[in-house]
N, C-alpha and C positions, 0 to 999 in steps of 0.2 A: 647089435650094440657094439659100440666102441672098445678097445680096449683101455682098462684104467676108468672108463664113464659109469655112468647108472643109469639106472632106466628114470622116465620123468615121473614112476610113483614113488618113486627114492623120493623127495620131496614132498616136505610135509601140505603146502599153501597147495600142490597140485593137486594131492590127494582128497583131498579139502573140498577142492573145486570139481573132482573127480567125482565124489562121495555126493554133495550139493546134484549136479547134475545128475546124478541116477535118483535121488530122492524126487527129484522135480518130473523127471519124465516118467515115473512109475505114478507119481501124485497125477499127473497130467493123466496116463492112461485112466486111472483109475475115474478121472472126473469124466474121463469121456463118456464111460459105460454108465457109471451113475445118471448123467443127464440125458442118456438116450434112454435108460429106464422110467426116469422122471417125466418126459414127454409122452412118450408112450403111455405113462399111468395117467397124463391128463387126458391125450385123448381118447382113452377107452371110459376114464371119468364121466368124460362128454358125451358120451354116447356115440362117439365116429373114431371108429379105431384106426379105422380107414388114413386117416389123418396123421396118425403118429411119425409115419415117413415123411410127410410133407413137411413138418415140425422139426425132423430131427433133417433135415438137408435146408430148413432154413438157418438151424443156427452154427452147422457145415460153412453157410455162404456169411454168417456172423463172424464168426472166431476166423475165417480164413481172410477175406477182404483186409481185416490192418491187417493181415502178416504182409499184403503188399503194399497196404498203401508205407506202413514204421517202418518197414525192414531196414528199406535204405536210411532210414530216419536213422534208426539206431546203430548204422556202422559210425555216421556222420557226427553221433552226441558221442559214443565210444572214442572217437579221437577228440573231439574239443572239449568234454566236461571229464570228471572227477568220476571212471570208472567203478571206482566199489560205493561209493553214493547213490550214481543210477543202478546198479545190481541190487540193492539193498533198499531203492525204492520200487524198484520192479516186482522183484519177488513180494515187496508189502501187499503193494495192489493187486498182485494177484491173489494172494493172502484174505484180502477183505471182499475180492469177489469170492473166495470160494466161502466163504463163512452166509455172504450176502445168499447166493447160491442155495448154500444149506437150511439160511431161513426162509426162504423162499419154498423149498422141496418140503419142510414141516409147517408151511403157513396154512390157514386153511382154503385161500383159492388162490394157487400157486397160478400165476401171468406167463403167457408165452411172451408177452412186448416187455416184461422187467425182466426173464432169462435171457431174452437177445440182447437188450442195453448189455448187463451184466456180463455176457461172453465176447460184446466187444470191447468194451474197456477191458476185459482179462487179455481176450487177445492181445490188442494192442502193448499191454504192459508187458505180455511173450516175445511178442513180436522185438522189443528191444533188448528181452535178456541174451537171447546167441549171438548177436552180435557183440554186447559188452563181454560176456564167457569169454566168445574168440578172443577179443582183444587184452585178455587178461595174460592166457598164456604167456606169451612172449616176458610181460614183467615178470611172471613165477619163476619158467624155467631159462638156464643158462643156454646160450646158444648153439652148442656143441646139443643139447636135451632135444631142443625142438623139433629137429631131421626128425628125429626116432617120432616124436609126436606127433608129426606129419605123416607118417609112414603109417602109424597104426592107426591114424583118423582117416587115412585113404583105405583103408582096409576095411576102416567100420562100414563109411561110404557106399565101399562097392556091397558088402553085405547085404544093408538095408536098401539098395536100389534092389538088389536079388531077392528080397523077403517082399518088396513092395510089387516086384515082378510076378512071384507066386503066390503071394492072396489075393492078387485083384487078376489072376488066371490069361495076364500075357503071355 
């Protein structure tokens, strides 16, 4: 840190967004594990348990596909549209898949082809929140703030490549 600066959670709107982001990615984990459980319970339902992986790596190849088809989409709407409009319509629709989601998992013959719909338009509406996020920073904090946010977002970075390094036993 600077001398005379602060750190960028000195700032309320960063916190904000700090705060936002860890509720999102904890809600995310949290949905991950639920709908691998929810497949899994249909197909041992079904009588082929056997199946439950094949289910839970289709909607793997669901939710990941827009992240490449929007990604670039959403760097491209983060510079030309109204930032906290698309953050605020992202997080909705993610919002009404996971509610959709949840009546789904208490219906009584929960669909593998209406969880896949549903995890790609979630996706998809993911797919455009990190890049609005990104593009937020820079308005929150002052430019002397950012280095330092650079630095500890490179930090996270390496982390999580090293944590993805050692659960998947590279």
């Amino acid at each position: 840190m600077r001398p005379g600066g602060s750190a960028p959670w000195a700032h309320r709107d960063f916190r904000y967004l700090l705060l936002g982001m860890i509720a999102a990615s904890i809600s995310y984990s949290v949905s991950l594990f639920a709908l691998g459980l929810l497949l899994v319970g249909i197909a041992v339902k079904e009588g082929a348990p056997e199946r439950g992986s094949l289910d839970i790596g289709l909607v793997g190849a669901a939710r990941g596909i827009p992240g490449f088809v929007f990604g670039l989409a959403g760097g491209v709407l983060a510079d030309r549209m109204d930032r906290r409009l698309l953050l605020v319509g992202s997080r909705l629709i993610s919002a009404v898949v996971a509610v959709g989601l949840a009546l789904v998992a208490f219906g009584d013959q929960p669909s593998l082809a209406t969880i896949l719909v549903l995890c790609v338009i979630g996706a998809s509406a993911d797919a455009l929140d990190l890049p609005l996020r990104q593009a937020i920073v820079p308005r929150i904090l002052p430019a002397g703030e950012l280095i330092l946010d650079r630095a500890s977002s490179r930090r996270r970075s390496t982390c999580s490549i090293s944590w993805c390094r050692s659960s998947r036993g590279f």
